[in-house]
DSSP file (Angstrom, degrees, kcal/mol; ACC not computed):
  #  RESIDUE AA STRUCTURE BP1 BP2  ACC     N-H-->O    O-->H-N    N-H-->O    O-->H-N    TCO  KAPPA ALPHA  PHI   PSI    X-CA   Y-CA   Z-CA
    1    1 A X              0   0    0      0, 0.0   144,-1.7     0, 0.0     2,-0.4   0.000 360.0 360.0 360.0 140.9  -55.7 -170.0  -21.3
    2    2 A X  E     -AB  32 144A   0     30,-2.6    30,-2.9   142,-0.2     2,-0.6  -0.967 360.0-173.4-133.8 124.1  -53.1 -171.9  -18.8
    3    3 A X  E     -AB  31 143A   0    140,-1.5   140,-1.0    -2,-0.4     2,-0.9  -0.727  12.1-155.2-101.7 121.1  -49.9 -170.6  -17.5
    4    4 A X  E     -AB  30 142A   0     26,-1.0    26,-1.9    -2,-0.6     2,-0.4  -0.910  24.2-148.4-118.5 121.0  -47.7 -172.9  -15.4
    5    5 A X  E     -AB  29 141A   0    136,-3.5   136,-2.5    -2,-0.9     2,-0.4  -0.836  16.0-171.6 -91.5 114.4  -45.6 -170.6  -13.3
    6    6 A X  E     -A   28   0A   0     22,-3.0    22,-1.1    -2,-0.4   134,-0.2  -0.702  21.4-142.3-113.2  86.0  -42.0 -171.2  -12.1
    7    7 A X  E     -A   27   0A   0     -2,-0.4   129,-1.2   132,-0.2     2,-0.4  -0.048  36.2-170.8 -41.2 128.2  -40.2 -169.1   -9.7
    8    8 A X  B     -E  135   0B   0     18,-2.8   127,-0.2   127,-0.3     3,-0.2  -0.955  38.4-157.1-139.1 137.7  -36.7 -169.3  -11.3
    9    9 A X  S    S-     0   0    0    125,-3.6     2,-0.2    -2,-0.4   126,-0.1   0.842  92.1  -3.0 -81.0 -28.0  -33.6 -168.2  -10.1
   10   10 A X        -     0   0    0    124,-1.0    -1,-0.4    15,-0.1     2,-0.3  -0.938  65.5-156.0-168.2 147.5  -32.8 -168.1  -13.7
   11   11 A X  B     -F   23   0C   0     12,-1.5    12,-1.5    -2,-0.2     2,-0.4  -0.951   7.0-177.4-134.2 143.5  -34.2 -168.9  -17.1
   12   12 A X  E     -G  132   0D   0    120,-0.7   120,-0.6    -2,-0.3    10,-0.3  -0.884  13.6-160.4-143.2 157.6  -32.9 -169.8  -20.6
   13   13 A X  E     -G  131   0D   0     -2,-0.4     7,-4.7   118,-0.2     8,-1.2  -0.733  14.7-166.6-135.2  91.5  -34.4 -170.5  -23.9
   14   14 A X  E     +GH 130  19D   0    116,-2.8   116,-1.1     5,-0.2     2,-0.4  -0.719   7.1 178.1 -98.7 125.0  -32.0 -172.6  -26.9
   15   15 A X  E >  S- H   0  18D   0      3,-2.8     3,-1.4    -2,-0.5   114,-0.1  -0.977  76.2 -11.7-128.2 128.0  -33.0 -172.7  -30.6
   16   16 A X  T 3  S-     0   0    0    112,-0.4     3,-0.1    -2,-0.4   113,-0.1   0.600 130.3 -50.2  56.8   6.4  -30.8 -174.5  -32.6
   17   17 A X  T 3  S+     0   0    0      1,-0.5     2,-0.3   113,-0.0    -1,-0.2   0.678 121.5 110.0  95.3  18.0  -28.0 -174.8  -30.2
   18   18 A X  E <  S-H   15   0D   0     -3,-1.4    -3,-2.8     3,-0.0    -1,-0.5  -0.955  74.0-115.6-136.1 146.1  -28.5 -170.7  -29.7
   19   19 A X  E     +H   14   0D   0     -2,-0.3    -5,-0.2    -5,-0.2     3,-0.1  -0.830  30.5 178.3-101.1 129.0  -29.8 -168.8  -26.9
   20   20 A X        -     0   0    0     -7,-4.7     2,-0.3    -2,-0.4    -1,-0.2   0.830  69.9  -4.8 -77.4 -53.3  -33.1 -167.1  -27.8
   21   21 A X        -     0   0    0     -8,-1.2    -1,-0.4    -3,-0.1     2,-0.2  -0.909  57.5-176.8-169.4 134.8  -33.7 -165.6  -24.7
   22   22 A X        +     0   0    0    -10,-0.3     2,-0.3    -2,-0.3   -10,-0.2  -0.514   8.2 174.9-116.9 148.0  -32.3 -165.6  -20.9
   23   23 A X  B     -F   11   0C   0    -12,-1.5   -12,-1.5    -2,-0.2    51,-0.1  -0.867  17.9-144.2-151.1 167.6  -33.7 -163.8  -17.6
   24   24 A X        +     0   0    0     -2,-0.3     2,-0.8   -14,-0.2   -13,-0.2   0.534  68.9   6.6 -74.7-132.8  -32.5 -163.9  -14.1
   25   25 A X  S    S+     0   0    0     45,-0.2   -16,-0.1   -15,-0.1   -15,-0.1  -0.683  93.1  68.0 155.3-114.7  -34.7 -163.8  -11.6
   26   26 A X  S    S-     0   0    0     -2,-0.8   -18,-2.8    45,-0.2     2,-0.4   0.057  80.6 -43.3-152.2-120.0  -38.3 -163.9  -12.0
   27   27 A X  E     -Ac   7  73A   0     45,-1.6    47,-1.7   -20,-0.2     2,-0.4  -0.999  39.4-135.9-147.3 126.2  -40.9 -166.4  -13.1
   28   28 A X  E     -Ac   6  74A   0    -22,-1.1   -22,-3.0    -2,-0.4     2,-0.4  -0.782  19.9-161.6 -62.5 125.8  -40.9 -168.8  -16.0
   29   29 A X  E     -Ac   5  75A   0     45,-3.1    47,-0.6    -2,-0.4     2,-0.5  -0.609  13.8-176.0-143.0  88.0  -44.0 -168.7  -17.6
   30   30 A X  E     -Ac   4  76A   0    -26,-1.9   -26,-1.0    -2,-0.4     2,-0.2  -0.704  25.2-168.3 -99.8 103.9  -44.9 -171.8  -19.9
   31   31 A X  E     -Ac   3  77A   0     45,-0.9    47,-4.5    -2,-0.5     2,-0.3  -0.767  17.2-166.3-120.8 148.3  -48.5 -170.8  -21.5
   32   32 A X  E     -A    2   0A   0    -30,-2.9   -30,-2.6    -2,-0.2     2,-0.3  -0.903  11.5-145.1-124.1 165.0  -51.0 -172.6  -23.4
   33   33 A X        -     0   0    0     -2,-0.3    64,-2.3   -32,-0.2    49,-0.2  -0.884  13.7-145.4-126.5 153.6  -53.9 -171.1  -25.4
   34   34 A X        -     0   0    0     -2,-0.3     3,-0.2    62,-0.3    62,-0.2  -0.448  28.2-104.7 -98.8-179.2  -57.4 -172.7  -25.8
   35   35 A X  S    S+     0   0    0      1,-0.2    -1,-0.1    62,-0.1    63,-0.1   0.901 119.7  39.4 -39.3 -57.4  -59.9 -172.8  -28.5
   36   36 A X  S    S+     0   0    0     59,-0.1     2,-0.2    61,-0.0    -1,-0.2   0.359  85.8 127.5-107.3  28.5  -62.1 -170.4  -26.8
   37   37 A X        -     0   0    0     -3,-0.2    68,-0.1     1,-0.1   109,-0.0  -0.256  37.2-164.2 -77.6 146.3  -59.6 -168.1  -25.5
   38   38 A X        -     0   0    0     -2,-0.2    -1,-0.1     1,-0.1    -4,-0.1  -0.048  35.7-104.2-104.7-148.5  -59.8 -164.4  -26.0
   39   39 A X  S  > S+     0   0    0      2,-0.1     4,-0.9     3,-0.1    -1,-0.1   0.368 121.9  59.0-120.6   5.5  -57.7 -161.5  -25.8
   40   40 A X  H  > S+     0   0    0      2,-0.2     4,-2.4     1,-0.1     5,-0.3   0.629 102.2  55.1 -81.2 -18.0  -59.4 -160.5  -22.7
   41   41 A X  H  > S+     0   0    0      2,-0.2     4,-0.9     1,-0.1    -2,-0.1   0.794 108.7  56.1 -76.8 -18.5  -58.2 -164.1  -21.1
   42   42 A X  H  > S+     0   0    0      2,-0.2     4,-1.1     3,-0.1    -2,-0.2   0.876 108.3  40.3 -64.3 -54.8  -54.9 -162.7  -22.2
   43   43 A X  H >X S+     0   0    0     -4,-0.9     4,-3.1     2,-0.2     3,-0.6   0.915 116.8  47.7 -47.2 -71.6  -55.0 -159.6  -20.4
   44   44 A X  H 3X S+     0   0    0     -4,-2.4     4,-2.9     1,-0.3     5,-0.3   0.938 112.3  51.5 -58.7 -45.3  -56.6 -161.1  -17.1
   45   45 A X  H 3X S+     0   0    0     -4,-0.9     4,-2.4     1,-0.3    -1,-0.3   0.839 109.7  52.5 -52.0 -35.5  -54.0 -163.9  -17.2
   46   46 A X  H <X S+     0   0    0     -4,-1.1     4,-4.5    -3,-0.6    -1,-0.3   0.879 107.9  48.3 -68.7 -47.1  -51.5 -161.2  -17.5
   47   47 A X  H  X S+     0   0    0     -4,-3.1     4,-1.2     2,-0.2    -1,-0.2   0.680 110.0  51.4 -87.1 -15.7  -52.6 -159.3  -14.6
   48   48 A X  H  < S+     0   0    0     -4,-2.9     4,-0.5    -5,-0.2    -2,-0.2   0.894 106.9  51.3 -73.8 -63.6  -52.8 -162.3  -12.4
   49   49 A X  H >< S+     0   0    0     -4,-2.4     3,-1.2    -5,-0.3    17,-0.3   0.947 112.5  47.1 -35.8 -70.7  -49.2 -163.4  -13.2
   50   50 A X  H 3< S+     0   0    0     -4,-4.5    17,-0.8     1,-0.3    16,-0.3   0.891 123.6  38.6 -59.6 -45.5  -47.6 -159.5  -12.3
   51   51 A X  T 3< S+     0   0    0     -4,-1.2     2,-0.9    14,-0.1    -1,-0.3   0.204  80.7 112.0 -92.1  14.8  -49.8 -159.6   -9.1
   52   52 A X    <   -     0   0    0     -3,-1.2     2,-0.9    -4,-0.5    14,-0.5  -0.644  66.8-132.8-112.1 117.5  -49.6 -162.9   -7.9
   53   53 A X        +     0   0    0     -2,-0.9     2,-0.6    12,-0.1    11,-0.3   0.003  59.9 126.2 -63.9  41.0  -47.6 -162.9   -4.4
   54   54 A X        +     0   0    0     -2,-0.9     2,-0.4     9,-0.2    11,-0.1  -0.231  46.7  92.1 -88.7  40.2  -45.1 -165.9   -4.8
   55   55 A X  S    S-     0   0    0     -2,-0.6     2,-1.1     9,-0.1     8,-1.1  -0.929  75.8-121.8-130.7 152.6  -42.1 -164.1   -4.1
   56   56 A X  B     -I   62   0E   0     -2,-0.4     6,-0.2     6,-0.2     2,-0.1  -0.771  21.3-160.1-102.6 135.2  -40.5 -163.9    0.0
   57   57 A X    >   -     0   0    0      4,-1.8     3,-2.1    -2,-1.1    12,-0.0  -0.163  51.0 -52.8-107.5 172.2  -40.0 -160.9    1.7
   58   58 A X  T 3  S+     0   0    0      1,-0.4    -2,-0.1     2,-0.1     0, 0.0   0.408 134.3  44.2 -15.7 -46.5  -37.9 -160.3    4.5
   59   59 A X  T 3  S-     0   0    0      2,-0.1    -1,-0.4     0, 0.0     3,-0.1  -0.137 112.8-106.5 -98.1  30.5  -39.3 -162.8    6.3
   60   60 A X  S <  S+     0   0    0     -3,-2.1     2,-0.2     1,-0.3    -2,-0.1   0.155  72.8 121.1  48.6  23.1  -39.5 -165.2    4.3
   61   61 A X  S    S-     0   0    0      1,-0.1    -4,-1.8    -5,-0.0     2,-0.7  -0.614  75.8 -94.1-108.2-177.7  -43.3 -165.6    3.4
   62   62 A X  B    S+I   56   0E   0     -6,-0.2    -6,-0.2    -2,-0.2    -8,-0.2  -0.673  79.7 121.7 -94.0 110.7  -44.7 -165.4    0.0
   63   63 A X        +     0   0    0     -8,-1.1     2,-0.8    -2,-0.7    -9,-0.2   0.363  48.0  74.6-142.6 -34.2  -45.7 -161.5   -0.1
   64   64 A X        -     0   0    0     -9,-0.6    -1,-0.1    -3,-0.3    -9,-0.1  -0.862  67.2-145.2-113.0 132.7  -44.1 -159.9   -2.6
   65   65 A X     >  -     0   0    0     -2,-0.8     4,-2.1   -12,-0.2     5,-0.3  -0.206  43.7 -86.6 -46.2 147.8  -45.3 -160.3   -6.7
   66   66 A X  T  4>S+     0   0    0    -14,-0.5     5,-3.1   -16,-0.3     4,-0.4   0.839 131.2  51.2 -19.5 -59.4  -42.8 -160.2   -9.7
   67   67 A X  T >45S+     0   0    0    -17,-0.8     3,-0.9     1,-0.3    -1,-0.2   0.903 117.3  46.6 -78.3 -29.7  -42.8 -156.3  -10.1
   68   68 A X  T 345S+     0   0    0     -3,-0.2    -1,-0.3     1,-0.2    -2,-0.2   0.721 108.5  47.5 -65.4 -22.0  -42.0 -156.3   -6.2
   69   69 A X  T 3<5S-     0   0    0     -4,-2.1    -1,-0.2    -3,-0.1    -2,-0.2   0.687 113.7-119.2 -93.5 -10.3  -39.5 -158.7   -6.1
   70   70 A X  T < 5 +     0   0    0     -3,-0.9     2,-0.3    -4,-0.4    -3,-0.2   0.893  61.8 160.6  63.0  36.7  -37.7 -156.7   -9.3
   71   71 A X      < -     0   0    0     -5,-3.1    48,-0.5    -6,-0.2     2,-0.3  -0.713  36.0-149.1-100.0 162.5  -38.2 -160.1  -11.2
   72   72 A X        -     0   0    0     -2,-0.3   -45,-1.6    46,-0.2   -46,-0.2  -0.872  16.7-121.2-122.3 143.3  -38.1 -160.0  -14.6
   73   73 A X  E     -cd  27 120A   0     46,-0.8    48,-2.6    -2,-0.3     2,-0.6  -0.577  14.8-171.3 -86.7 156.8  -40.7 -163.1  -17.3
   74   74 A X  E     -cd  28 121A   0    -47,-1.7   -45,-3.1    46,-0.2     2,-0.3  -0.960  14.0-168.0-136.4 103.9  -39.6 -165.4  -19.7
   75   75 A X  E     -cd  29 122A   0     46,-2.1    48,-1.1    -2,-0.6     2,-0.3  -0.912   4.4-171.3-108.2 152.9  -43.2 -166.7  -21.4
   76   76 A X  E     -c   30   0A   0    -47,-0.6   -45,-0.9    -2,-0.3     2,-0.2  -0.911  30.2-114.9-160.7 118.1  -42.5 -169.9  -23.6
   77   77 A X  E     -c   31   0A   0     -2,-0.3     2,-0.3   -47,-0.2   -45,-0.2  -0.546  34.7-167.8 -76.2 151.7  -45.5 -170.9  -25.6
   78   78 A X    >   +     0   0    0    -47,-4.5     3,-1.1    -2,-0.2     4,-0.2  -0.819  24.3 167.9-141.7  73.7  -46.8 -174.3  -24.5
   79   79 A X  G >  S+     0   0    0     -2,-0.3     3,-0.6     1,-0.2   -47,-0.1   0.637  78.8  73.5 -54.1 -33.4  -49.3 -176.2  -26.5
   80   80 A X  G >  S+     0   0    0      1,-0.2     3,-1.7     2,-0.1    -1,-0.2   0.609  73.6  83.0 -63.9 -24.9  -48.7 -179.2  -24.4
   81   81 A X  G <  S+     0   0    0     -3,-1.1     2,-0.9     1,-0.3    -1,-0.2   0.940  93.7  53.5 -33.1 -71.5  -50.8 -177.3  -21.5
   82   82 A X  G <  S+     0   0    0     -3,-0.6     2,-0.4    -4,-0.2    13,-0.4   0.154  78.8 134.3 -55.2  16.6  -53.9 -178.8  -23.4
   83   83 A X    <   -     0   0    0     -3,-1.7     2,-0.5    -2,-0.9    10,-0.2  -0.555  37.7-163.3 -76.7 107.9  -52.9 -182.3  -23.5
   84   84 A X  B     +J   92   0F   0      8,-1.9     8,-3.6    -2,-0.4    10,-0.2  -0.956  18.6 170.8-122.0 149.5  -55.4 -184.6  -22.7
   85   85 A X        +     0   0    0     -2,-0.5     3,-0.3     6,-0.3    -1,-0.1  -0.410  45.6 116.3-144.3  20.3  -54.3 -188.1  -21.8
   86   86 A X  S    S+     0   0    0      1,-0.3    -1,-0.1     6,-0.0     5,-0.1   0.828  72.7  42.6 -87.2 -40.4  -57.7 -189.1  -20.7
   87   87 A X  S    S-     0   0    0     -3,-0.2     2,-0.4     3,-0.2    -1,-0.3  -0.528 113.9 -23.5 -82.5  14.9  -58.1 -191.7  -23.3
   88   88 A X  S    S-     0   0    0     -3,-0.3     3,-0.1    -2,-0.0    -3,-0.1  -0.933  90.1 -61.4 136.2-134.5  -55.6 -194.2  -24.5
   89   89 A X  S    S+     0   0    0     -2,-0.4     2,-0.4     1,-0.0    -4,-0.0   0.439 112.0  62.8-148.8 -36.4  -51.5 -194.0  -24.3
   90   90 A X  S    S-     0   0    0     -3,-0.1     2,-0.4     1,-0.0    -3,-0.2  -0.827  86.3-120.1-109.9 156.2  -50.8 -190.7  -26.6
   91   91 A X        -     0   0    0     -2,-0.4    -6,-0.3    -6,-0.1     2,-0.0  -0.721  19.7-133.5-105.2 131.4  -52.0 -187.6  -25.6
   92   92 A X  B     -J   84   0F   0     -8,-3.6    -8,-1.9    -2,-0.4     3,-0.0  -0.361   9.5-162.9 -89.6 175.4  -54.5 -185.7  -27.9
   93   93 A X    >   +     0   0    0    -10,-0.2     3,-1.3     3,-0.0    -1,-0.1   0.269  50.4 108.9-127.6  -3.2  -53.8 -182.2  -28.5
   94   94 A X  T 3  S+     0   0    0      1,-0.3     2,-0.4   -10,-0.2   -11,-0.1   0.869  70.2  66.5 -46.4 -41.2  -57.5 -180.5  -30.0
   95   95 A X  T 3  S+     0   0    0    -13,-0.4     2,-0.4   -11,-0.1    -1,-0.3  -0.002  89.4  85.7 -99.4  46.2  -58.6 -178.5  -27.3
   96   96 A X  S <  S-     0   0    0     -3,-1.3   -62,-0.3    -2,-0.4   -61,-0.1  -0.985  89.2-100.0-105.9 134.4  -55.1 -176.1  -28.0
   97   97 A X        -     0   0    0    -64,-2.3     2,-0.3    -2,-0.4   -62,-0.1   0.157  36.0 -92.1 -58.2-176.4  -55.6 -173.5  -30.5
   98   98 A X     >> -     0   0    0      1,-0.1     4,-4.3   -64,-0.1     5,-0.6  -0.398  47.0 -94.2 -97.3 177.3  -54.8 -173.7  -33.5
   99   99 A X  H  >5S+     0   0    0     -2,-0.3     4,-1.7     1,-0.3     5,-0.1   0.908 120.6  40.6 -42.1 -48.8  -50.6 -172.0  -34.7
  100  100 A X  H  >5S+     0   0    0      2,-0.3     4,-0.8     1,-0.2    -1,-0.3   0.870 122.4  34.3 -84.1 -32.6  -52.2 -168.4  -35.7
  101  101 A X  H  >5S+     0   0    0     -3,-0.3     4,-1.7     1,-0.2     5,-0.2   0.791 116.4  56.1 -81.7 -26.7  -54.7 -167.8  -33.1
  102  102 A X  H  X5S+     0   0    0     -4,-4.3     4,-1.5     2,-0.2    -2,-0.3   0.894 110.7  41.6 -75.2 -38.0  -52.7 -169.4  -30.7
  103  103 A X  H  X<S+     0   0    0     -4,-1.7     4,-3.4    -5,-0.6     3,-0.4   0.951 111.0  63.0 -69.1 -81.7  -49.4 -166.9  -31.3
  104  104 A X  H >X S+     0   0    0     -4,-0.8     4,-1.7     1,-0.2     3,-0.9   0.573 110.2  34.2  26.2-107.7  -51.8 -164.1  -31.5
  105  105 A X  H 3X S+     0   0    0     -4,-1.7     4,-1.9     2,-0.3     5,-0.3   0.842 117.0  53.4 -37.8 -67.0  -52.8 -164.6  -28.1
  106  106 A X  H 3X S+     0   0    0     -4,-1.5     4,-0.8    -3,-0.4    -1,-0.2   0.771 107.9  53.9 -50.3 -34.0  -49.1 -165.8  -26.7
  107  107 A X  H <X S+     0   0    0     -4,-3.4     4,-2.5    -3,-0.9    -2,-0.3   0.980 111.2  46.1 -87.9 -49.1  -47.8 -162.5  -28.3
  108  108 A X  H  X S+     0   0    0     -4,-1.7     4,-1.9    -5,-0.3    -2,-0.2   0.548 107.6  56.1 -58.3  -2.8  -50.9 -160.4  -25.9
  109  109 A X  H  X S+     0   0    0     -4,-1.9     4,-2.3     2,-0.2     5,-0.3   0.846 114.1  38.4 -62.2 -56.4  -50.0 -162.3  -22.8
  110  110 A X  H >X S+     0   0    0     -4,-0.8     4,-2.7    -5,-0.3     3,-1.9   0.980 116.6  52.9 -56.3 -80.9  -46.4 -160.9  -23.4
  111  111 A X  H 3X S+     0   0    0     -4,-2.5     4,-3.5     1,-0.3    -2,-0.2   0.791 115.5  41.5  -3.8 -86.1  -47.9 -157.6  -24.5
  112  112 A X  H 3< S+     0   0    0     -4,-1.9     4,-0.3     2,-0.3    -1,-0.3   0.610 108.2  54.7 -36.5 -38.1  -49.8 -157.5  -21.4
  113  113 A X  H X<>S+     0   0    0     -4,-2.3     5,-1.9    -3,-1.9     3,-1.5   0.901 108.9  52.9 -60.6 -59.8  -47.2 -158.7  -19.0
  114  114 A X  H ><5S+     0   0    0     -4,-2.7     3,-1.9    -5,-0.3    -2,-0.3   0.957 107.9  51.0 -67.7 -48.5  -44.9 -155.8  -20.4
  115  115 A X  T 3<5S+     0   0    0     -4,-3.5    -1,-0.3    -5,-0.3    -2,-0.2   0.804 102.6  60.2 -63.9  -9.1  -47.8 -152.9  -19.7
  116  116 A X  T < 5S-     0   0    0     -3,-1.5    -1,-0.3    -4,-0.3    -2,-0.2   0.248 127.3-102.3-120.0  13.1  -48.2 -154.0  -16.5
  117  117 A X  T < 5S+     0   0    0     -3,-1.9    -3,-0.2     1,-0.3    -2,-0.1   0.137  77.1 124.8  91.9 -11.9  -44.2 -153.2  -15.7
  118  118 A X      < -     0   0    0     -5,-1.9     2,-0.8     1,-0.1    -1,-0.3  -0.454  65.3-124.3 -91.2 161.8  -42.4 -157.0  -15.8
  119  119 A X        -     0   0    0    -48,-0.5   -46,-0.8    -2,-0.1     2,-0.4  -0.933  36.2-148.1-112.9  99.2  -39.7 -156.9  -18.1
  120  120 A X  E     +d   73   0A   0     -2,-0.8   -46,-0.2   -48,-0.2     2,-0.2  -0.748  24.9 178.9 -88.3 123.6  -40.5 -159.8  -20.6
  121  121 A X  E     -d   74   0A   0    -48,-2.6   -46,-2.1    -2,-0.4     2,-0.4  -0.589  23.7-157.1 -83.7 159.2  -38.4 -162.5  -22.8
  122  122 A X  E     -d   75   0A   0    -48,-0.2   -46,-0.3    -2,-0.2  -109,-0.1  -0.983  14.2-113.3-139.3 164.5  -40.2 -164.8  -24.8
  123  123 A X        -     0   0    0    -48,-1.1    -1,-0.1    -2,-0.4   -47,-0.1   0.644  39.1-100.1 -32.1-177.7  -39.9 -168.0  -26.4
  124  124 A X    >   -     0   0    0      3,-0.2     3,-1.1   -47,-0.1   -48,-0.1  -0.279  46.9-122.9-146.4  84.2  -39.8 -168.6  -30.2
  125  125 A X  T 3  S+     0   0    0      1,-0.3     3,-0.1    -2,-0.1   -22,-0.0   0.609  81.9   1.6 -13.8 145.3  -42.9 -169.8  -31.2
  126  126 A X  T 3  S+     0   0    0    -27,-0.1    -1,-0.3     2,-0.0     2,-0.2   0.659 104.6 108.7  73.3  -6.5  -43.7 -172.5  -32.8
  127  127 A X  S <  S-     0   0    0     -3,-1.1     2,-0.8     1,-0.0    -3,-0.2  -0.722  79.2 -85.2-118.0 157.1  -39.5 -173.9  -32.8
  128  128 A X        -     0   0    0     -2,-0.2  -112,-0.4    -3,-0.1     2,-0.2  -0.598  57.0-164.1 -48.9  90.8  -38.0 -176.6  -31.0
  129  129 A X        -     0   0    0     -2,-0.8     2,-0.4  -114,-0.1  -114,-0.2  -0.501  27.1-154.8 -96.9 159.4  -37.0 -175.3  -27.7
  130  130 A X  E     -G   14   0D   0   -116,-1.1  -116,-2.8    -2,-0.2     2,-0.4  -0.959  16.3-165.3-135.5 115.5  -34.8 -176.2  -24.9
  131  131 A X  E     -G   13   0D   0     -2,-0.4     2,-0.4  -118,-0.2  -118,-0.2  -0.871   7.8-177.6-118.2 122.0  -36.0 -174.5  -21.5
  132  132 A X  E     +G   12   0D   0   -120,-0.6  -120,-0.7    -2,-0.4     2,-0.1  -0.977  14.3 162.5-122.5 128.2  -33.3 -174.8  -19.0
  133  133 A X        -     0   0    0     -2,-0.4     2,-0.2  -122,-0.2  -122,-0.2  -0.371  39.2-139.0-106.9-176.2  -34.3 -173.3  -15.5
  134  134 A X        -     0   0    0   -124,-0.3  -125,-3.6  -128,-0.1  -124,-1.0  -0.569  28.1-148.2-134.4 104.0  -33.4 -173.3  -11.7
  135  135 A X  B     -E    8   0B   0     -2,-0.2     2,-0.5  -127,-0.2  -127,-0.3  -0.501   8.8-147.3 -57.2 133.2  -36.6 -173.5   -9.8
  136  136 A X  S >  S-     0   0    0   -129,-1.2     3,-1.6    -2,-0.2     2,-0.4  -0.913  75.6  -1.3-136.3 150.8  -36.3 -171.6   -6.4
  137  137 A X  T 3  S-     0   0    0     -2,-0.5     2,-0.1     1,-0.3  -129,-0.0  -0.956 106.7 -94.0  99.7 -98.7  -38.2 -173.1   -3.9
  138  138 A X  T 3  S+     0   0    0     -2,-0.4     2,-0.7  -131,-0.1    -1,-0.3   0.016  72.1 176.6 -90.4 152.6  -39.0 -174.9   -5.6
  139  139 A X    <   +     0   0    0     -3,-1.6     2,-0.3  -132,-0.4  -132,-0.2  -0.930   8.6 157.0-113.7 130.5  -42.4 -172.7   -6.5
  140  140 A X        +     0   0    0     -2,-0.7     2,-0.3  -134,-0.2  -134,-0.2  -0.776   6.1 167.3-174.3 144.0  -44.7 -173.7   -9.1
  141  141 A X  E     -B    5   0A   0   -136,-2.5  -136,-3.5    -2,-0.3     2,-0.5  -0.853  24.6-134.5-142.9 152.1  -48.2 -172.7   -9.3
  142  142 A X  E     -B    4   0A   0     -2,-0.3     2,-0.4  -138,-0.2  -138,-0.2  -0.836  13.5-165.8-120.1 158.5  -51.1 -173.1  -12.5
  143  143 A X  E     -B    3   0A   0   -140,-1.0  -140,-1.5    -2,-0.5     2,-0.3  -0.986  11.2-177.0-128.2 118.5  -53.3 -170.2  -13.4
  144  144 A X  E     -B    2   0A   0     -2,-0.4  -142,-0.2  -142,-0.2     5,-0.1  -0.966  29.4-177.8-124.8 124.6  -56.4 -171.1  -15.7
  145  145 A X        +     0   0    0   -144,-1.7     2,-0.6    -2,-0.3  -143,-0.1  -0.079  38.7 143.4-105.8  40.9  -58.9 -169.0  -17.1
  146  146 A X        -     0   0    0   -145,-0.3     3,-0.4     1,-0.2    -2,-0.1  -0.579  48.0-146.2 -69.6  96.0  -60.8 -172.1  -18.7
  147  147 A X  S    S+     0   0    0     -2,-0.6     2,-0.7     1,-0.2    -1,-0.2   0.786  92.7  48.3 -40.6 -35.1  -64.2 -171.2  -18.3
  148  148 A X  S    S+     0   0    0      2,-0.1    -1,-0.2    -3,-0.0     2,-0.2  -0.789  89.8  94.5 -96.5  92.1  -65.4 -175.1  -17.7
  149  149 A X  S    S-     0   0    0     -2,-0.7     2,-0.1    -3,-0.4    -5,-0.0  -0.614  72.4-149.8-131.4 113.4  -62.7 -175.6  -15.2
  150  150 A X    >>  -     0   0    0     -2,-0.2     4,-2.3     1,-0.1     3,-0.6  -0.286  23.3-108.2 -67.7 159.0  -64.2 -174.9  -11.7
  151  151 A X  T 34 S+     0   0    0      1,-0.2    -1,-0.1     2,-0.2    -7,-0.0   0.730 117.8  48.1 -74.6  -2.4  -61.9 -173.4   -9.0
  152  152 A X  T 3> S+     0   0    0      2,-0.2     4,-1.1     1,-0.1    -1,-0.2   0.477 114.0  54.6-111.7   1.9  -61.1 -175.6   -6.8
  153  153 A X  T <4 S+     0   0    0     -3,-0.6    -2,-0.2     2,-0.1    -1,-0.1   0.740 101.8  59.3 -74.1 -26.8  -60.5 -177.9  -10.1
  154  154 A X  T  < S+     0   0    0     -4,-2.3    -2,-0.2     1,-0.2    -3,-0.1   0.604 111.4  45.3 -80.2  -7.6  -58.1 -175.0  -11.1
  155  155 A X  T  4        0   0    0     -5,-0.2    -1,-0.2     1,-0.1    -2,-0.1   0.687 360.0 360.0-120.2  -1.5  -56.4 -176.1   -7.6
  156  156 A X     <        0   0    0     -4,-1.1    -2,-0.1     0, 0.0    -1,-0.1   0.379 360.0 360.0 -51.3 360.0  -56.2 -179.8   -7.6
């Protein structure tokens, strides 16, 4: 599973020329799900995203997490996470799950996110979205629980 994390001053989601879902804010959180992601990858992912210190404190260093900062998520499912481009011109798309396991999953990330105290929006699966942001920082940071991804690949 891969989360690309955005510190947002504010976050929007348009379907159809309609806003799905808005936050203030918090962290954008545009996830993709693998083949061999579980709902324990969901979970973990979850509990790294509420804890993970990318917010500035008093003094301006990065100390306080989402539920400290009183930021609120916006997860927007992301298939394109898996894109590999390794090969030729178009980018293949296989190693994403597939629509049902992959919502499934998208919907216990969210789940998870919400037990853990952040006050979550989501996306609308599966639709043609239009994600409008204001990055503050800007911050953006990736999370992967992709078992063959080593870590210090998970920080290149």
């Amino acid at each position: 599973m891969r989360a690309l994390l955005q510190r947002v001053t504010e976050a929007s989601v348009t379907v159809d020329g309609a806003v799905a879902a808005s936050i203030g804010p918090g962290l954008l959180v545009l996830l993709g799900v693998g083949h061999d992601d579980t709902a324990d990858d969901a979970v973990s992912l979850a509990a790294r995203t509420a804890s993970l210190r990318i917010f500035s404190n008093a003094e301006g260093k990065f100390d306080l997490s989402v539920l400290d900062a009183g930021g609120e998520a916006l997860v927007v499912s992301q298939f394109t996470l898996y894109a590999d481009s390794s090969r030729g011109r178009r980018p293949d798309f296989t190693a994403a799950a597939k629509p049902d396991k992959a919502e499934a999953l998208y919907l216990d990330f969210a789940d998870a996110l919400r037990s853990r105290g952040v006050t979550v929006k989501t996306g609308v699966f599966g639709a043609d979205m239009k994600v409008s942001l204001v990055n503050d920082g800007p911050v953006t940071i990736w999370l992967d629980t992709d078992k063959g991804v080593k870590p210090a690949e998970a920080r290149a």
